[in-house]
C-alpha positions in Angstrom: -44.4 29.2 -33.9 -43.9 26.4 -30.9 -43.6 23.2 -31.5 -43.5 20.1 -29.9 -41.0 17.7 -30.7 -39.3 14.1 -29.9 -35.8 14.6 -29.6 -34.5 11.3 -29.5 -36.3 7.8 -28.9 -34.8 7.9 -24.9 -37.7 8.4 -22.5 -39.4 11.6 -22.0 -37.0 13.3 -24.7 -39.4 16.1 -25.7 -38.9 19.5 -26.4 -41.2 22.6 -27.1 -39.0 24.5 -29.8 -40.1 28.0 -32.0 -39.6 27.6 -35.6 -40.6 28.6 -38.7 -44.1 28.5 -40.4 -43.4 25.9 -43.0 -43.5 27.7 -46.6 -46.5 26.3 -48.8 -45.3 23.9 -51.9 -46.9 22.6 -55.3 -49.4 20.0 -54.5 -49.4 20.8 -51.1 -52.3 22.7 -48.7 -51.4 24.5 -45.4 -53.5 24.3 -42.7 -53.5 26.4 -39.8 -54.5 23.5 -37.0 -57.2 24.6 -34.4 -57.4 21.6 -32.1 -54.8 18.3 -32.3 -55.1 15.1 -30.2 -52.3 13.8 -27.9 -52.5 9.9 -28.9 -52.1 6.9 -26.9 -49.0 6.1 -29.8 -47.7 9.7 -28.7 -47.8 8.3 -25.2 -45.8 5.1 -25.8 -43.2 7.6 -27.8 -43.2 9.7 -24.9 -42.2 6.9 -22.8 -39.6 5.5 -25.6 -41.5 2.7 -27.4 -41.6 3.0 -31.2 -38.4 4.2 -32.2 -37.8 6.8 -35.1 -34.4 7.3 -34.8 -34.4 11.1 -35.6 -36.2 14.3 -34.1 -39.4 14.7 -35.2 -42.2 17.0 -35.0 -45.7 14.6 -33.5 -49.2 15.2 -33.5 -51.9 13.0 -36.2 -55.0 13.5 -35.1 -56.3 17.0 -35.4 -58.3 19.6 -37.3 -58.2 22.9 -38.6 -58.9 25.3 -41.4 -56.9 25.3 -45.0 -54.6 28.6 -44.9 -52.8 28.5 -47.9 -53.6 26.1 -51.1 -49.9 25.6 -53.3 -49.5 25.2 -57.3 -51.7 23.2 -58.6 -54.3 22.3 -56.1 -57.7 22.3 -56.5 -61.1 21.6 -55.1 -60.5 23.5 -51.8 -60.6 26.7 -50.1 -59.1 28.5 -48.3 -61.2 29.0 -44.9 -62.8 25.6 -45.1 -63.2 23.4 -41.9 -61.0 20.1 -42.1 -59.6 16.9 -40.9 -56.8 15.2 -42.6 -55.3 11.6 -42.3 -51.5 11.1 -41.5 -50.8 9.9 -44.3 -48.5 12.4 -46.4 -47.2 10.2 -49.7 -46.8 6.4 -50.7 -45.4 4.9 -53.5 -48.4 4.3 -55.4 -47.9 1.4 -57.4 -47.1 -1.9 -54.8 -49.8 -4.1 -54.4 -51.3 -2.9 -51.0 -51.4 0.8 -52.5 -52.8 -0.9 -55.9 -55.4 -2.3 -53.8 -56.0 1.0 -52.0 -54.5 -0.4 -48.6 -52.1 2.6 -49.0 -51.5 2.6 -44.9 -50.1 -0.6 -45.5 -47.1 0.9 -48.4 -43.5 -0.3 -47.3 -42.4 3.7 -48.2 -45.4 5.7 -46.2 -44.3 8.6 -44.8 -46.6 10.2 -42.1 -47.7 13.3 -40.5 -46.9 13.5 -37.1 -44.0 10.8 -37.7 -41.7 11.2 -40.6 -43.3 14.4 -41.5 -43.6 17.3 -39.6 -47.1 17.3 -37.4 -49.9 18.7 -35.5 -48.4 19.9 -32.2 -47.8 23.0 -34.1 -49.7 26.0 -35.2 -49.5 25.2 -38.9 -48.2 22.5 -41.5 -48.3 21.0 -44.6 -50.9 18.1 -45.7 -51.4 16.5 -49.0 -54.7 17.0 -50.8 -55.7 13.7 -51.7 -56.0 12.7 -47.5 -58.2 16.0 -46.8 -61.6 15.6 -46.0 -64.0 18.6 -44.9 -66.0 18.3 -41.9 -69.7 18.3 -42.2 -71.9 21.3 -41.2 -72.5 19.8 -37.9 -69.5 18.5 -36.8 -66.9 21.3 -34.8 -63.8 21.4 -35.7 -63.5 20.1 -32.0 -65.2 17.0 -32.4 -63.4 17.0 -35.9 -59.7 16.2 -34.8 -61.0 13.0 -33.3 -62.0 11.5 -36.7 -58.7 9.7 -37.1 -58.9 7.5 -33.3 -62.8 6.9 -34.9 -61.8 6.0 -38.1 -58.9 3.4 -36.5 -62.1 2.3 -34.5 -64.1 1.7 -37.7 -61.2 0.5 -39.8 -60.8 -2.6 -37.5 -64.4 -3.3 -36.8 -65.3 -3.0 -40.8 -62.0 -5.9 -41.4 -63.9 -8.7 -39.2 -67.2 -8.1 -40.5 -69.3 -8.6 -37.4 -73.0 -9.1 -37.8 -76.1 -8.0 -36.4 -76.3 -8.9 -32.8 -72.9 -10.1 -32.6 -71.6 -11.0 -29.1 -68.4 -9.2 -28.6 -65.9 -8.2 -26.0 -63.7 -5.2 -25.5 -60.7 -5.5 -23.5 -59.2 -1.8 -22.8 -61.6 1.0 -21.8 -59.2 3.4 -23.4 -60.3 6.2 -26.0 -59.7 3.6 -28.9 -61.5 0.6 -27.2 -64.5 2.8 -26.2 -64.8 3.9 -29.5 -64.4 0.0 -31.0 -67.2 -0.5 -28.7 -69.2 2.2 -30.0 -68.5 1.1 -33.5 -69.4 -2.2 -32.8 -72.6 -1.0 -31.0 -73.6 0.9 -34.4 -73.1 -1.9 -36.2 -75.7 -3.6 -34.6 -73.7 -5.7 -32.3 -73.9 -6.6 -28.2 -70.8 -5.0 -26.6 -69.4 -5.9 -23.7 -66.5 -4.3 -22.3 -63.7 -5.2 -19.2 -60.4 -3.1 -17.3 -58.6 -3.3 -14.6 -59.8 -1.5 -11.1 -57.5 1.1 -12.1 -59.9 1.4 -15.1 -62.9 2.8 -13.1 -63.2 6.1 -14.5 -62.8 5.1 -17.8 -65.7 2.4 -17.4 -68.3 5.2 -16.5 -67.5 7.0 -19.8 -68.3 3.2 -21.4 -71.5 3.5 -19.8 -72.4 6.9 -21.8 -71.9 4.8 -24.9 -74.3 2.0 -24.0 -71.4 -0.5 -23.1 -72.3 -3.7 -20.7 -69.2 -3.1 -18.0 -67.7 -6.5 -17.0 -65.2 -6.9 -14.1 -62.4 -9.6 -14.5 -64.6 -11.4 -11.7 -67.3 -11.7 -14.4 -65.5 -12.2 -17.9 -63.9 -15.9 -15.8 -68.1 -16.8 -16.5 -68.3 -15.7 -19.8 -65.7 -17.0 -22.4 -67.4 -17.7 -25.3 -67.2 -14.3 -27.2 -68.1 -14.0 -30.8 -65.7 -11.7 -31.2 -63.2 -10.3 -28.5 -61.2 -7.0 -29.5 -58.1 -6.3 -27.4 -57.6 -2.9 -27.4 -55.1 -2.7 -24.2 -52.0 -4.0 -25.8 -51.1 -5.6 -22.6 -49.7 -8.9 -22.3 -52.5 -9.8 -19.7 -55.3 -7.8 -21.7 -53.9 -9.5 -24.8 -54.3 -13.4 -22.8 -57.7 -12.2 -21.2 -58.9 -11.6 -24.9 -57.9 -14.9 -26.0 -59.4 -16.9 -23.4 -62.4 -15.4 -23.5 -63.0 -15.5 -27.6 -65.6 -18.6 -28.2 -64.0 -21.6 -30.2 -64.0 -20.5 -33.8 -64.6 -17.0 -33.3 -62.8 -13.8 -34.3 -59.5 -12.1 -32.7 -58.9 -8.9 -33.3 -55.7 -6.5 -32.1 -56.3 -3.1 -32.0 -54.5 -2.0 -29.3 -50.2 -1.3 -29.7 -48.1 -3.6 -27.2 -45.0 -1.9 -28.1 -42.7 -4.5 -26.9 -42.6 -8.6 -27.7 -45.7 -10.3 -25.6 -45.7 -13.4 -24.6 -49.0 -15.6 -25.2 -50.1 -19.4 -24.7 -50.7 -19.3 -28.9 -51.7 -22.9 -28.8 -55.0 -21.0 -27.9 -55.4 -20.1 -31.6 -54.9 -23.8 -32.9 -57.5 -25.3 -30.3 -60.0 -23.1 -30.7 -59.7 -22.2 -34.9 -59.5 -18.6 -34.0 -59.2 -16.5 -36.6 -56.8 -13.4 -35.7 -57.0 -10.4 -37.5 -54.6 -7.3 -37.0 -55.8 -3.7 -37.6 -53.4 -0.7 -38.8 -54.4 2.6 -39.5 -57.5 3.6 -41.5 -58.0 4.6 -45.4 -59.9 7.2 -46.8 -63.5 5.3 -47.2 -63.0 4.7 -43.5 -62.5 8.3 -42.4 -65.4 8.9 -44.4 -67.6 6.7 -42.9 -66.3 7.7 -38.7 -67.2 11.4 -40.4 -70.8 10.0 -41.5 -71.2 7.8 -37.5 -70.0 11.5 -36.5 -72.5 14.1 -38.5 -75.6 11.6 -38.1 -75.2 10.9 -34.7 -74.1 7.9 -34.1 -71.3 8.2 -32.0 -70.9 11.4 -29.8 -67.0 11.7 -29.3 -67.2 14.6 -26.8 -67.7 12.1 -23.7 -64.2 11.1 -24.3 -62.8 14.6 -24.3 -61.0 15.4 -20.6 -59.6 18.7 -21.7 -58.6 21.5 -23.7 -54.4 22.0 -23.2 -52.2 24.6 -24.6 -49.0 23.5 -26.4 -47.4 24.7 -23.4 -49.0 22.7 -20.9 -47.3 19.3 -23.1 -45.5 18.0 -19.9 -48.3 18.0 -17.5 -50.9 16.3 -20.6 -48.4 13.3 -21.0 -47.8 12.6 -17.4 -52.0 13.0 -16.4 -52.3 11.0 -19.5 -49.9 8.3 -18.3 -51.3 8.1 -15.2 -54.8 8.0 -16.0 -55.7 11.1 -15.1 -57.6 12.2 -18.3 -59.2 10.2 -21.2 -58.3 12.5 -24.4 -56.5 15.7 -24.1 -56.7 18.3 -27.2 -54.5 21.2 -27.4 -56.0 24.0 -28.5 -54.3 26.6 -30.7 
């Protein structure tokens, strides 16, 4: 089967490669993957940022249908619909795992990262991070749970409130869908890029999001909460000028390199900052729930439908702007 890998941690060190279906083992479940997301952390990759250090086979956010159950599995089938989070295993017994923040375990090893992942035609997932789509939501619209349950994972750790004034800086797939989060929660979502944003914006506005230039947001600073979802060193500053004093911080988005921020912002205005990582399985169970009742429609973020073979030309469109999400399709 192809499958796309990152060679090395240099820039733009890919490589499509056949291999070998992976071989089921005890405790494990195949799944044969219909659609997989190319992530914005793919991206960075792509371009160097996050280091591994070792080849490895990407792709975490996807869906597909279980193939092959190993030794000892149970409470599946074979031919059900599913999406599955990246993680693979964790230690299990340190405190953030004790206190079911198992994203958070020092010795997590991923799909997609440490493990092999979802730019293939099949792999190998762990049973206890499956969870079957609903009747009504396509395997399609499935491999976007995990971006949705990020979104929902970060909203759900600052608690906002009914009618909650909030920003979003970065009209990416991830901020959209922290605005849309946000907007199901009850809150007031406003939402800012850059000129070279402007297709991006009109998808915010299928999703009831207030667009603000950078014009406007210099009138309005006094945010409830402000979400930067850019991870831009001048998204990152825009976002903390324009929180309220004594409101809410929250960073979603991945700078993948030092930033440099006035941080006295934080002591002057009692901010409180909160960092988001990942998701957990009552999250993915809740995006799946926002997903089957209706609540968020993630197909107004999908560009295109790729094969595996068309990897180079998904990265560069998706690193120039060119497209919002890309699946490829197997």
């Amino acid at each position: 089967m192809k499958a796309l890998f990152r060679m090395g941690d240099e820039p733009k060190a890919f490589e499509l490669k056949d291999i070998e279906e992976p071989v089921i083992e005890a405790g494990k479940v195949k799944i044969k993957v219909a659609f997989s997301g190319i992530c914005g952390t793919d991206v960075h990759m792509y371009h160097g940022a996050i280091p591994l250090g070792e080849p490895a086979l990407l792709g975490h956010e996807f869906s597909g249908t279980i193939a092959e159950l190993g030794e000892g599995v149970e409470g599946f089938a074979v031919g059900q619909e599913v999406t599955v989070e990246h993680t693979y295993e964790v230690c299990g017994s340190c405190i953030n795992c004790r206190q079911g923040k198992y994203q958070l375990c020092e010795q997590r090893l991923s799909v997609g990262f440490e493990k092999p992942g979802a730019f293939a035609e099949y792999l190998l997932v762990s049973p206890e991070y499956i969870h079957v789509l609903p009747a009504n939501v396509s395997l399609r619209e499935g491999s976007m749970t995990e971006p949705l349950a990020c979104a929902v994972h970060g909203v759900e750790l600052v608690n906002p409130q009914a009618g909650t004034r909030c920003l979003v800086v970065g009209p990416g797939p991830i901020g959209i869908l922290v605005g849309a989060t946000l907007k199901a929660y009850g809150c007031q979502v406003d939402i800012v890029g850059t000129p070279a944003d402007k297709e991006r914006l009109e998808v915010a506005k299928v999703y009831g999001l207030k667009i603000l230039s950078l014009e406007d947001l210099e009138k309005q600073q006094d945010y409830d909460l402000v979400a930067d979802c850019s991870g831009a060193a001048g998204g990152i500053n825009t976002a903390l000028k324009s929180v309220r004093k004594g409101g809410d911080f929250l960073q979603v988005g991945i700078a993948g390199k030092p930033v440099s921020i006035d941080y006295d912002t934080v002591l002057f205005k009692e901010l409180k900052i909160q960092g988001t990582f990942c998701h957990n399985y009552p999250t993915w169970e809740r995006a799946l729930t926002l997903e089957s009742e209706g609540l968020i429609d993630v197909k107004p973020l999908l560009s295109d439908d790729r094969t595996i073979d068309q990897w180079e030309e998904s990265f560069e469109d998706l690193s120039n702007q060119k497209a919002m999400k890309i699946l490829f399709k197997f």
